[in-house]
Kinemage of the C-alpha trace (Angstrom):
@kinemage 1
@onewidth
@group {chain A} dominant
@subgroup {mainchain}
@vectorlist {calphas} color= white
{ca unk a 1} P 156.730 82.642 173.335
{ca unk a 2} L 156.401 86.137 171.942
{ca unk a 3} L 154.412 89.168 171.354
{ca unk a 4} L 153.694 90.531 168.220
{ca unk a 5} L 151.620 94.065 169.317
{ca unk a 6} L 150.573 96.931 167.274
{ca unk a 7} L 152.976 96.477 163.981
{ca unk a 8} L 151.461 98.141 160.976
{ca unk a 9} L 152.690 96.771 157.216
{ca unk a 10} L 151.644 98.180 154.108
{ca unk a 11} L 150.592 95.115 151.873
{ca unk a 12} L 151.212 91.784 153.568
{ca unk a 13} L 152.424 90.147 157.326
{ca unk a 14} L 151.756 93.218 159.767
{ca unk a 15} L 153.444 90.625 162.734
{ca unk a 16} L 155.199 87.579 160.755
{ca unk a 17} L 155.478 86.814 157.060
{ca unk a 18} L 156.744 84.169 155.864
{ca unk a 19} L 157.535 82.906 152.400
{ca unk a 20} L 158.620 79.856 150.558
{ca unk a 21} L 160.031 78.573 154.489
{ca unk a 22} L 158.274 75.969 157.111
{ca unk a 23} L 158.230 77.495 160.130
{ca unk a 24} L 156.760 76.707 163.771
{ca unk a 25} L 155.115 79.595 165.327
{ca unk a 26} L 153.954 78.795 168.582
{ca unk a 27} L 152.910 80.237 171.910
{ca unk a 28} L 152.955 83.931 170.722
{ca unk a 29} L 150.925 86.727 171.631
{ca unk a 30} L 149.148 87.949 168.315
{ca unk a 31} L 147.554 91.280 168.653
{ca unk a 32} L 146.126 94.302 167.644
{ca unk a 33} L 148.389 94.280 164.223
{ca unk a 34} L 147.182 96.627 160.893
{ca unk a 35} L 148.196 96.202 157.339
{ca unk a 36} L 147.572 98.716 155.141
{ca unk a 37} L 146.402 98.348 151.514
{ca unk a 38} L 148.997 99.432 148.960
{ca unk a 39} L 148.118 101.034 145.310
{ca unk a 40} L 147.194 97.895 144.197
{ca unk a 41} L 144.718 97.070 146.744
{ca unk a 42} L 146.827 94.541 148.549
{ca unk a 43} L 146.368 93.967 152.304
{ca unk a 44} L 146.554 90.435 153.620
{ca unk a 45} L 147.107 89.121 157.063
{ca unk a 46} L 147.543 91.361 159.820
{ca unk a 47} L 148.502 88.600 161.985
{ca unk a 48} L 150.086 85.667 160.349
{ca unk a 49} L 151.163 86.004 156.438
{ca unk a 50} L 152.149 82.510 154.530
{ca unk a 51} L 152.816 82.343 151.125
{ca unk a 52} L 155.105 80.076 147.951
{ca unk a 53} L 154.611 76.975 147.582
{ca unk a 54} L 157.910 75.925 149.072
{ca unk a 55} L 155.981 76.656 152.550
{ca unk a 56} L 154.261 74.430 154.917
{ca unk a 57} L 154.259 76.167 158.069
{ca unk a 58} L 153.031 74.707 161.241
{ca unk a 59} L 150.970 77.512 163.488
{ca unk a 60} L 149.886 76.123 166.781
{ca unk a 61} L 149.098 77.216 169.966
{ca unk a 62} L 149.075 81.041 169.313
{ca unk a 63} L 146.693 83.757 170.639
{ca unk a 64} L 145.656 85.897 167.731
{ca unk a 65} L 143.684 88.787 168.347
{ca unk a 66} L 142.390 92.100 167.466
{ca unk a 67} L 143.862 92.019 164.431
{ca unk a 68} L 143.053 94.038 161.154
{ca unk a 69} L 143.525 93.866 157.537
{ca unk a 70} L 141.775 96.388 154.844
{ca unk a 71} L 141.631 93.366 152.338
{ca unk a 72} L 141.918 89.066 152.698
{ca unk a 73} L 142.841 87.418 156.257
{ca unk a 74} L 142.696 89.304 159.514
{ca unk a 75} L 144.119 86.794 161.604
{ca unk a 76} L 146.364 84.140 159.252
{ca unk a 77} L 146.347 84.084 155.411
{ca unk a 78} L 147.665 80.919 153.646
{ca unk a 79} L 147.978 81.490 150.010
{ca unk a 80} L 149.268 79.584 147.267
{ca unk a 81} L 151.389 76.845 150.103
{ca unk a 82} L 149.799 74.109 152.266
{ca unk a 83} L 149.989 74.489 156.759
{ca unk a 84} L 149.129 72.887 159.504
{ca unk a 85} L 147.027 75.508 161.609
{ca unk a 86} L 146.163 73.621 165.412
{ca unk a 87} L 144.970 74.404 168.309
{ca unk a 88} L 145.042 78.218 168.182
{ca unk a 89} L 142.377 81.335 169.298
{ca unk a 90} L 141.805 83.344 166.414
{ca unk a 91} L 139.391 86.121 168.080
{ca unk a 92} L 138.064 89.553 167.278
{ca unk a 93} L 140.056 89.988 163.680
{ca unk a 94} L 138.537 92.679 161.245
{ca unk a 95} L 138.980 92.091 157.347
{ca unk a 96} L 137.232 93.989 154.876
{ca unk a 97} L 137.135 91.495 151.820
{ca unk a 98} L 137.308 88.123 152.892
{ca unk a 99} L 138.407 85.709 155.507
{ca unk a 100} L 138.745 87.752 159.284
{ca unk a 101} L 139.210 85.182 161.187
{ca unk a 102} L 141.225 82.642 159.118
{ca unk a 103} L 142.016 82.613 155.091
{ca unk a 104} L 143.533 79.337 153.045
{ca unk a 105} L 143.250 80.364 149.252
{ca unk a 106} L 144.878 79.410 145.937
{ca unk a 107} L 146.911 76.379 146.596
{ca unk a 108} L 144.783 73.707 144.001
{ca unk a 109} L 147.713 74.293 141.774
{ca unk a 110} L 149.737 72.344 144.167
{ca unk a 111} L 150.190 67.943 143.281
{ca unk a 112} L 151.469 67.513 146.945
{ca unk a 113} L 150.553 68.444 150.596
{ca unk a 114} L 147.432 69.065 152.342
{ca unk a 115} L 146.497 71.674 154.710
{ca unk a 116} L 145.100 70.813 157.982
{ca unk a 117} L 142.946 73.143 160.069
{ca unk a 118} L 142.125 71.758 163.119
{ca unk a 119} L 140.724 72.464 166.696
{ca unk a 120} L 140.989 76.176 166.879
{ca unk a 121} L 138.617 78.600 168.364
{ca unk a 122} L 137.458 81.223 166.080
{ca unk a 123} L 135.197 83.242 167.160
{ca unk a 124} L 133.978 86.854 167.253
{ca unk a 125} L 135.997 87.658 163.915
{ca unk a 126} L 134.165 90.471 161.795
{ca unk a 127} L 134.425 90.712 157.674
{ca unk a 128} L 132.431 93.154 155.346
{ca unk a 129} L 132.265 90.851 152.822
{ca unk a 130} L 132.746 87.260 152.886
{ca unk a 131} L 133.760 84.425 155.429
{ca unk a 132} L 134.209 86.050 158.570
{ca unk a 133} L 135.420 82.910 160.574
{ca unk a 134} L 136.811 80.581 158.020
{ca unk a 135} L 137.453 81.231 154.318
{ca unk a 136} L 138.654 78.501 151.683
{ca unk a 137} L 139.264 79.675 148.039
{ca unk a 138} L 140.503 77.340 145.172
{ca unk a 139} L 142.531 75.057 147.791
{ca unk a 140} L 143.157 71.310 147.617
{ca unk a 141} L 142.786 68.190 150.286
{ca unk a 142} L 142.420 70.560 152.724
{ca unk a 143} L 141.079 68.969 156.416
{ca unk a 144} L 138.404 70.974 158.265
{ca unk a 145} L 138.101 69.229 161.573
{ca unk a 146} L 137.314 69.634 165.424
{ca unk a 147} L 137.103 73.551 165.342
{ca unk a 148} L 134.973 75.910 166.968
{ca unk a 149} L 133.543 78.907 164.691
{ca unk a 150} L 131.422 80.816 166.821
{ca unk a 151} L 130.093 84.353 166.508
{ca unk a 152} L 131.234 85.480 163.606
{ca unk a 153} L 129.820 88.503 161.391
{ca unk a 154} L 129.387 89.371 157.781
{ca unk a 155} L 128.237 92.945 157.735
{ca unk a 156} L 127.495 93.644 154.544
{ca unk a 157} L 127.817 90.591 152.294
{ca unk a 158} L 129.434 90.986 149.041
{ca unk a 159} L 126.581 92.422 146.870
{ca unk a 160} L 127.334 91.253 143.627
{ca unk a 161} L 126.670 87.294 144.474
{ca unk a 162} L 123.991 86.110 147.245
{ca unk a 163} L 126.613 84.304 149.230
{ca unk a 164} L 128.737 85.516 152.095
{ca unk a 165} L 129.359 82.966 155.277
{ca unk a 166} L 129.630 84.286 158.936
{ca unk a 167} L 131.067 80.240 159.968
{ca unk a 168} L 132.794 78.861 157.136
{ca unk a 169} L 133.157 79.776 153.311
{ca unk a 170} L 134.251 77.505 150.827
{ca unk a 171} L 134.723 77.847 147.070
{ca unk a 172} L 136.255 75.652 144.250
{ca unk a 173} L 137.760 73.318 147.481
{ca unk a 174} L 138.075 69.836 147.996
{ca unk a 175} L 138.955 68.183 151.142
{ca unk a 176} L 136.613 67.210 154.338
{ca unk a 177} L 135.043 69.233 156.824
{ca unk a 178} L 133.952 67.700 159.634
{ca unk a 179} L 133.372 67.709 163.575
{ca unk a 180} L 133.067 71.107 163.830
{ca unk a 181} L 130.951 73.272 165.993
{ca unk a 182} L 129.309 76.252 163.705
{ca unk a 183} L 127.230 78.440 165.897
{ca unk a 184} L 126.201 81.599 166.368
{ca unk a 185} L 127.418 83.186 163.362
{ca unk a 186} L 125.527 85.878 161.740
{ca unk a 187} L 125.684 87.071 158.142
{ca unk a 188} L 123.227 88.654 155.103
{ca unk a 189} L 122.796 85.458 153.430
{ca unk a 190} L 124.034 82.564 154.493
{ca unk a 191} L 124.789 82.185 158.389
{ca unk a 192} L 126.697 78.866 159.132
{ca unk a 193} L 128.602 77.813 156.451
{ca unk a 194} L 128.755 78.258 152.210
{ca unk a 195} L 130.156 75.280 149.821
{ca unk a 196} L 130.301 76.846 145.826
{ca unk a 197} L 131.581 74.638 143.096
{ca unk a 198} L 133.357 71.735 145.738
C-alpha cells in the first residue's frame, strides 16, 4: 500500500529492485519513475526491477503507470529469475528498446520454476522498438493467460529484422499463451502478437 512517484535510477529499478529475494509487492502506486541509461547502455525497469535466479517474486495487484526506461522494461523487467505477475494495470510505460509495458527475458537457463503472467491489463504502453505490451526473450515454461493487451504502440520497429509486436513478443520461449484478449495494438510490422524460434 505504497507510492513509488517520480524516482529516477541510473541503470536498473527507478521504484523497487530486487535481486536474488521473493518478494510480494502489492497494492502500490507505481508511477511516473525514470531510469537513466549508464555508459554501458543499461536502463531496465523504471517501475519494477527483478533479477538472480534465487528470485521468484510475486507482483500483484499494483498500479503501474507512466513509467519510463531509455532501454528494456518500462513497467516490470524479469530477467534471468522466474515471478508470478497477477492481476496488475501496467498503463502508459515508455521503453525505448524493448518490452514498455511488461519484460520476462533470459531465464531458459533455469531447470526449475515457471513464470506466470496472468490477468493484467496492459494497455496504452509505448516502445520504439520491440514489444510494447508484452515482451518474452529466451524464457522457459512461462504461462501467458487471461490478460488484456490493448493499445499498445511500436513506433519505429527495430529496423534491422521485420518483426516488432505492439501485443505480445516472443522469442526463443516455451510455455503457453492463452485466453488472452490482444486488441488494438498498433506496430510497423506485426500488430498483435510475434512468436520467433518457440
Amino acid at each position: 500500500n505504497c507510492i513509488f512517484e517520480k524516482n529516477t535510477a541510473k541503470k536498473q529499478g527507478a521504484a523497487i529492485f530486487v535481486y536474488n529475494a521473493s518478494p510480494t509487492i502489492q497494492n502500490n502506486r507505481i508511477q511516473w519513475n525514470t531510469v537513466l541509461k549508464n555508459k554501458k547502455d543499461i536502463s531496465d525497469g523504471a517501475g519494477i526491477f527483478c533479477a538472480g535466479g534465487d528470485s521468484h517474486p510475486v507482483i500483484t495487484n499494483n498500479n503501474i503507470q507512466n513509467n519510463h526506461a531509455e532501454v528494456w522494461g518500462g513497467g516490470i523487467i524479469v530477467t534471468g529469475c522466474h515471478a508470478t505477475i497477477t492481476n496488475n494495470i501496467v498503463m502508459n510505460n515508455f521503453a525505448v528498446w524493448h518490452g514498455a509495458g511488461i519484460a520476462v527475458v533470459h531465464n531458459n537457463h533455469l531447470t526449475q520454476g515457471s513464470t506466470l503472467v496472468q490477468n493484467n491489463d496492459v494497455s496504452n504502453n509505448t516502445v520504439q522498438k520491440i514489444g510494447a505490451g508484452l515482451y518474452l526473450e529466451n524464457v522457459a515454461n512461462v504461462v501467458v493467460r487471461e490478460n488484456t493487451i490493448s493499445n499498445n504502440q511500436v513506433v519505429f520497429g527495430a529496423g534491422y529484422v521485420d518483426r516488432d509486436a505492439g501485443g505480445i513478443y516472443a522469442y526463443e520461449t516455451s510455455g503457453v499463451i492463452e485466453y488472452n484478449t490482444v486488441s488494438g495494438n498498433t506496430s510497423k510490422y506485426m500488430s498483435a502478437m510475434d512468436i520467433t524460434d518457440g
